[in-house]
C-alpha positions as CSV (number, residue, x, y, z in Angstrom):
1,X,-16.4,-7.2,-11.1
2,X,-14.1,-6.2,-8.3
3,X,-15.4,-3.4,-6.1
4,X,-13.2,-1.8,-2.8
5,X,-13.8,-0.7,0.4
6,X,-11.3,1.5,2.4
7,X,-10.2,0.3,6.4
8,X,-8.5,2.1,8.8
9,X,-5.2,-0.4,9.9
10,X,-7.0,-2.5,12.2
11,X,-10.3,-2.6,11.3
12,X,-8.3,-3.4,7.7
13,X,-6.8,-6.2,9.8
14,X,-9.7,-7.9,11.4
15,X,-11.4,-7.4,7.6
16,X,-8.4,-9.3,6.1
17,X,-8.3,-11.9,8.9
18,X,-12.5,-12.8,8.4
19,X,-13.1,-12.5,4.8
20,X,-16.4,-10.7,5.6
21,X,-18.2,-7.8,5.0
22,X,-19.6,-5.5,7.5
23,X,-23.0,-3.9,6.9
24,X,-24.6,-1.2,8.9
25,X,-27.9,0.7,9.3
26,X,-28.0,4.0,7.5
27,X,-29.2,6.0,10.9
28,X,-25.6,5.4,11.9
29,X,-23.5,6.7,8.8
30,X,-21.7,9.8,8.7
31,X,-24.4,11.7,6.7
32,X,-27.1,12.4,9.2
33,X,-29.1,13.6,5.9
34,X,-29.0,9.7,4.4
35,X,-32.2,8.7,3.1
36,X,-33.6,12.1,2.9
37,X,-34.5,12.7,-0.5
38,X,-38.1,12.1,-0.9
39,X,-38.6,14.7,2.2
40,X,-39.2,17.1,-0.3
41,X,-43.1,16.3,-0.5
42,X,-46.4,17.1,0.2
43,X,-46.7,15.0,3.1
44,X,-43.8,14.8,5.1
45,X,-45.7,12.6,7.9
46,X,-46.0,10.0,5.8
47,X,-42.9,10.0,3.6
48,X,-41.2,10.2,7.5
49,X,-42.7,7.4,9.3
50,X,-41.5,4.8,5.8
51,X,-38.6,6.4,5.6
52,X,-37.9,5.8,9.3
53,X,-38.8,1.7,8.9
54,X,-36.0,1.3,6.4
55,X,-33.5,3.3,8.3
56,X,-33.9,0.9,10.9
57,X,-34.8,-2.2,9.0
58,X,-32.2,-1.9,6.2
59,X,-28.8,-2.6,6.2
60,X,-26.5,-1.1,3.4
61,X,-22.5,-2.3,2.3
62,X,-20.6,0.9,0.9
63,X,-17.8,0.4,-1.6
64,X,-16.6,2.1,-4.5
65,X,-14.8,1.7,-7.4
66,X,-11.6,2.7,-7.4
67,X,-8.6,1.8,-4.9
68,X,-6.7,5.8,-6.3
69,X,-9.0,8.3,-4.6
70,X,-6.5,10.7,-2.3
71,X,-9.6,11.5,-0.3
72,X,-11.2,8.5,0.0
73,X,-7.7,7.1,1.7
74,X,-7.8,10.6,4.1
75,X,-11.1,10.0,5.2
76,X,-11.4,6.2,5.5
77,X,-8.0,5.2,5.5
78,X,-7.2,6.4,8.8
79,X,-5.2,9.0,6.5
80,X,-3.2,6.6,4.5
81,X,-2.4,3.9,7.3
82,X,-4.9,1.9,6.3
83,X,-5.6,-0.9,3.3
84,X,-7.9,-0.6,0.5
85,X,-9.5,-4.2,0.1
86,X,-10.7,-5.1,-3.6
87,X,-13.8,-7.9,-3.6
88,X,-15.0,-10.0,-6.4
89,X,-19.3,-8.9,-6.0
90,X,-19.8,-11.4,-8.6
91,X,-22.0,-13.7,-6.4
92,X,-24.9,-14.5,-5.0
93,X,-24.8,-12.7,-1.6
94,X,-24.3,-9.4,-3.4
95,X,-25.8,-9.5,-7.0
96,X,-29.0,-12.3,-6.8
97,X,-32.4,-10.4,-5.7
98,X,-32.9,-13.4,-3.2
99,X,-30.5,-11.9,-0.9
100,X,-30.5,-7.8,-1.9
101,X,-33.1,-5.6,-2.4
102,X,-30.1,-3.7,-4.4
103,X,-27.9,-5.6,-5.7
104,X,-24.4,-4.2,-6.5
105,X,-25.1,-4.1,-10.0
106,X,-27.8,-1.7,-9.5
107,X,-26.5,-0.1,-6.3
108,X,-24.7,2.8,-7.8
109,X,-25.3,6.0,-6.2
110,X,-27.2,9.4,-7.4
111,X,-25.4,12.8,-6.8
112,X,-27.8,15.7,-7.0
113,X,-27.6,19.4,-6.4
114,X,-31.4,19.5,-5.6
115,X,-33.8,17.5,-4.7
116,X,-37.0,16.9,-6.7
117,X,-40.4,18.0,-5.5
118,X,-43.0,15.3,-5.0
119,X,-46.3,14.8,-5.4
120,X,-47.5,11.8,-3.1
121,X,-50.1,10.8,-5.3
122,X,-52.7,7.4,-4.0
123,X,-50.3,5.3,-6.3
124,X,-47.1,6.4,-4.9
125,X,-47.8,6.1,-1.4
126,X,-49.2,2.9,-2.2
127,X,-45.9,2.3,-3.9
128,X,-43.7,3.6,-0.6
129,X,-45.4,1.3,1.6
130,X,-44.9,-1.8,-0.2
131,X,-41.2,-0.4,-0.4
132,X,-41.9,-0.5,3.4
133,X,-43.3,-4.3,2.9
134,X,-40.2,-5.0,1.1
135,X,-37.9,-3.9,4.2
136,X,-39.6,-5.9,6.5
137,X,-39.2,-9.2,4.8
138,X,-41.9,-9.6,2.2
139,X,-39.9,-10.6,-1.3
140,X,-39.0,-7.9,-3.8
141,X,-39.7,-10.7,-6.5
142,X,-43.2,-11.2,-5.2
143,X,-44.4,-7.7,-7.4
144,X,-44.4,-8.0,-11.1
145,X,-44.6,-5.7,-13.8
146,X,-45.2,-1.7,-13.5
147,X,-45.9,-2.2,-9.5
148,X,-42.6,-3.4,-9.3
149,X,-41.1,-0.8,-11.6
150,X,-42.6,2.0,-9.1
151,X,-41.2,-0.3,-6.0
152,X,-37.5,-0.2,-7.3
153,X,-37.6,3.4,-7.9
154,X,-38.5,4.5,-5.0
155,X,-36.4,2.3,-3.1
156,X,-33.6,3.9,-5.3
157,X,-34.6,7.6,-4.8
158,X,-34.8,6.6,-0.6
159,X,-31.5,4.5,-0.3
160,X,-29.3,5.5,-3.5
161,X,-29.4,9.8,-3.9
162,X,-27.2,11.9,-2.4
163,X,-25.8,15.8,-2.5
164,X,-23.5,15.8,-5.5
165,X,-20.7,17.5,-2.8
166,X,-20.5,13.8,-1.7
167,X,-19.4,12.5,-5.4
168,X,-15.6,11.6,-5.1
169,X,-16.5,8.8,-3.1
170,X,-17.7,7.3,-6.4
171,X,-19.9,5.0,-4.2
172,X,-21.9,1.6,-4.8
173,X,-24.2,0.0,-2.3
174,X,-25.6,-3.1,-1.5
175,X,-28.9,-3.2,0.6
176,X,-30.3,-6.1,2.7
177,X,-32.8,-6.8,4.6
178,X,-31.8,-7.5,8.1
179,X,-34.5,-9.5,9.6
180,X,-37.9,-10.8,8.4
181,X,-41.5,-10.1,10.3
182,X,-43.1,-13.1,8.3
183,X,-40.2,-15.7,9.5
184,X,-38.7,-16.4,12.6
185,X,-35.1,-14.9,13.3
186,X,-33.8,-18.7,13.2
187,X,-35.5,-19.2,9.7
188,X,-34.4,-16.3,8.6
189,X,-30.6,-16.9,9.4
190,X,-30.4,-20.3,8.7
191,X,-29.4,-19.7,5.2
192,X,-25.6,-18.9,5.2
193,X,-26.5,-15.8,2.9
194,X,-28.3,-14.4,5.5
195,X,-27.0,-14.8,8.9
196,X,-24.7,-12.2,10.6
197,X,-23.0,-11.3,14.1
198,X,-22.4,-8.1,16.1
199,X,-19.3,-6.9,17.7
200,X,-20.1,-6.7,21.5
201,X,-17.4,-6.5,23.8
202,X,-18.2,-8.5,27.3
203,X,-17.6,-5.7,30.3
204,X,-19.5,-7.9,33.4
205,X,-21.1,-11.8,32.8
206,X,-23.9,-11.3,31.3
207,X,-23.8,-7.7,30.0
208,X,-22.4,-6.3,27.0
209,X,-22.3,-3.3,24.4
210,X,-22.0,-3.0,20.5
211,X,-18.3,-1.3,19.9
212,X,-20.1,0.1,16.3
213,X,-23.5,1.0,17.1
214,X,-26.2,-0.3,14.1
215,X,-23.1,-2.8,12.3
216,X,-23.9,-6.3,11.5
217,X,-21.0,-8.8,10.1
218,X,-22.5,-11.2,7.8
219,X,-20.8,-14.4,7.9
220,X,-20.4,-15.2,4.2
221,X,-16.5,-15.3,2.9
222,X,-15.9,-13.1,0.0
223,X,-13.2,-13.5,-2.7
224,X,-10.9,-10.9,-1.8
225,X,-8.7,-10.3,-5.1
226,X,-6.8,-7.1,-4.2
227,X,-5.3,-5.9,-1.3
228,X,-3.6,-2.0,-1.5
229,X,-1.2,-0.8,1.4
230,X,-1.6,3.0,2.6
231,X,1.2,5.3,2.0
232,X,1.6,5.5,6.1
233,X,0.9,1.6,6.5
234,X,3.1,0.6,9.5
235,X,3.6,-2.7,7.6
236,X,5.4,-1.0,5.3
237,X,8.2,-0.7,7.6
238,X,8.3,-4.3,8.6
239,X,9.5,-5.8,5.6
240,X,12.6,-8.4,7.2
241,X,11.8,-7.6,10.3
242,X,11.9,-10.3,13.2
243,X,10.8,-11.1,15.2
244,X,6.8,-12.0,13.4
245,X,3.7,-11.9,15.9
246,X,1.1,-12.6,13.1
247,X,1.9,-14.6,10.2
248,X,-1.6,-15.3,9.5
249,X,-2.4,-12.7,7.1
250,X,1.0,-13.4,4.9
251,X,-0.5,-17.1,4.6
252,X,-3.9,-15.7,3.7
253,X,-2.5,-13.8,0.9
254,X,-0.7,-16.9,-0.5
255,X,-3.4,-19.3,0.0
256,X,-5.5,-17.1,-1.5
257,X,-3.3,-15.5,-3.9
258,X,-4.3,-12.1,-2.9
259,X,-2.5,-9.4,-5.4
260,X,-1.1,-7.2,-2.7
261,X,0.5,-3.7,-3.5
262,X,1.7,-0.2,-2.1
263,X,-0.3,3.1,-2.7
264,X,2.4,5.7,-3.6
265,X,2.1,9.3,-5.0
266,X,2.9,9.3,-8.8
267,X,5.8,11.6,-9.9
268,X,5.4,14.4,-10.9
269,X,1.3,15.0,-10.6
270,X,-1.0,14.6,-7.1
271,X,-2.5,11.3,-8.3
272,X,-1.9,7.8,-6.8
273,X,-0.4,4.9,-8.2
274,X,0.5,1.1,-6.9
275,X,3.6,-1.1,-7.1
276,X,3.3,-4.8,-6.5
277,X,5.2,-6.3,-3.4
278,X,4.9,-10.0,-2.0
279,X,2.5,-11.3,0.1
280,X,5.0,-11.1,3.2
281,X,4.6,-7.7,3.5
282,X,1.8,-8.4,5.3
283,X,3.6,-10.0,8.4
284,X,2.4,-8.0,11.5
285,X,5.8,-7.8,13.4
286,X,5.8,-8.0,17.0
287,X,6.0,-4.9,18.8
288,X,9.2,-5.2,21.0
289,X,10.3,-1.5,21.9
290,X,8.2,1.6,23.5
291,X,5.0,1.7,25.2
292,X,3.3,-1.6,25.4
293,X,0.0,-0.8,27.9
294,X,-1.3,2.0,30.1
295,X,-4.0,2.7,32.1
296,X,-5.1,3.9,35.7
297,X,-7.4,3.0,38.1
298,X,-8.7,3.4,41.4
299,X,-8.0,2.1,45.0
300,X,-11.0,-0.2,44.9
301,X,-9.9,-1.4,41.8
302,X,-6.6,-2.2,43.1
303,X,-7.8,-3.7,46.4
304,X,-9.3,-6.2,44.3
305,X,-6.9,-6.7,41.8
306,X,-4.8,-7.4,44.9
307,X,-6.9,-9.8,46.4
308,X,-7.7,-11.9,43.0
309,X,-4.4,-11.6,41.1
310,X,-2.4,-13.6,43.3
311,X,-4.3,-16.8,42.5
312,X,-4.1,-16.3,38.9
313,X,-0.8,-15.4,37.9
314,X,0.4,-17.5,35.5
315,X,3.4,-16.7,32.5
316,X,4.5,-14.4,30.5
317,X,1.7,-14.8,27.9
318,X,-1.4,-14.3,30.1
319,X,-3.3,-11.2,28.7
320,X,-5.4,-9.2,32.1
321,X,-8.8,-6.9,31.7
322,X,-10.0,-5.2,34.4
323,X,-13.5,-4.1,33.8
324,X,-15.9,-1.9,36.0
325,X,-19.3,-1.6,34.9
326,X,-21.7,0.4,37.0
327,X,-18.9,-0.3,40.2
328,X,-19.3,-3.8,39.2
329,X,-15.5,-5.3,39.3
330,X,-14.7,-8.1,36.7
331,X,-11.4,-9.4,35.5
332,X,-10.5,-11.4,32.3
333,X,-7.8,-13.6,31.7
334,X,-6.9,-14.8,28.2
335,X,-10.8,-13.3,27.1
336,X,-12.8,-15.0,29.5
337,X,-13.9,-13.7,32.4
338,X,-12.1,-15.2,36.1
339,X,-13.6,-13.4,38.6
């Protein structure tokens, strides 16, 4: 089964380039109203302090199912520059319950005008905290029977409902566990379904920040089978072109034998169709006319760029950051930091 997720252009890039899926906690999606469905109870304390656990302790993939959606390329398409990127889910890292706690075979997502009112009776709270249980590490296949019925459908109404307005995403999720309280971090990650990175950018030695707050790349290649090419793509208008920065990708889609097409408007209606093209298309030219970098800084700064750069210059290919965190002063050559 081949589900899709929609890039901007170069977050569509550095998804192309990996093979990986990002995953992020639900506090930090677009819907500040995720995971609010079973707020309509009789004891909101409760239902808030669980539901609070898996927003932090959870970690949720969101793709859909179709690669066509005019919206879907507007709003997380980087209006239509982007890629749509098909993946084969068929696999162990996002169908087997050993790894999911909803697997993308399960992981479709509830619309609703309304939600439902509920009564927090002994069995369901009992039933919400070994939901809680579940987030923090303990096995989903360690309940059996009717306690694990009541489990599952909770953790569905919590992680899987949302107002119907959001129903053209036509979205499917896959939920993991992020870390375990009853294994060690290094136990836990040592299986290559499990582990993951963050995307931290270095601005001093020593100290860095997450560019996307609450996102966690798990290091397991998928099988990408389709790749689909915004409308606005700039690679659209590098077919021929020389000279070619980045092959990389181009040789990705032929190793791989990625099927690789361009999103156009059909004729004569508002929906969207493809057409195939080759995997070259994908070439990233080189930029060689307009504005190539800008930025400003300030006379410290440039006292001691003055004083460092001198000693450092090297060719035409050296790449220089100047970083300044809290009036700290660092500089990076090539990615590493030199001073």
């Amino acid at each position: 089964m081949i589900l899709y997720k929609y890039y901007g252009f170069n977050s569509g890039v550095s998804a192309l380039l990996s093979q990986q899926l990002g995953f992020r906690e639900p506090r930090y999606f677009n819907d500040p109203f995720e995971l609010s469905y079973l707020d309509n109870s009789d004891d909101l304390d409760f239902v808030a302090s669980k539901i609070n656990e898996l927003n932090k302790s959870l970690v949720i993939l969101s793709l859909t199912r179709t690669p066509y959606n005019p919206l879907m390329w507007a709003h997380y398409g980087e209006e239509h520059r982007g890629f749509v990127v098909g993946y084969e889910v068929e696999d162990e890292f996002l169908q087997s319950h050993e790894y999911n706690i909803i697997a993308a075979s399960k992981g479709d997502v509830i619309y609703t005008s309304q939600k439902e009112k509920i009564e927090l009776t002994t069995e369901i709270k009992e039933a919400l905290h070994k939901a809680y249980l579940v987030s923090q590490g303990v096995r989903i296949d360690d309940y059996h029977g009717a306690e694990r019925e009541s489990i599952e459908k909770l953790l569905k109404k919590s992680l899987l409902y949302k107002h119907a307005n959001w129903s053209y995403e036509e979205e499917v999720r896959i939920v993991k566990v992020l870390d375990s309280k009853f294994e060690t971090s290094e136990e836990w990650q040592s299986n290559p379904n499990r582990s993951f990175s963050t995307i931290n950018k270095l601005v001093t030695p020593g100290i860095g920040y997450s560019i996307v707050d609450g996102l966690y790349l798990f290091n397991k290649k998928i099988d990408i089978k389709e790749v689909y090419l915004g409308s606005r793509n700039p690679l659209r208008l590098n077919i021929g072109d020389d000279p070619i920065a980045n092959t990389r990708l181009a040789e990705l889609a032929e190793e791989k034998s990625w099927s690789v097409k361009l999103i156009n408007m059909s004729s004569g209606t508002w929906g969207l169709e493809s057409e195939p093209t080759s995997g070259s298309t994908l070439n990233v030219s080189e930029k060689i006319k307009g504005l190539i970098n800008s930025f400003s800084f300030n006379d410290t700064e440039a006292k001691y760029l003055s004083e460092k750069l001198p000693s450092l210059l090297g060719n035409a290919n050296d790449r220089y950051e100047l970083t300044n965190w809290s009036g700290k002063l660092g500089l990076k050559k090539n990615g590493d930091f030199v001073a």
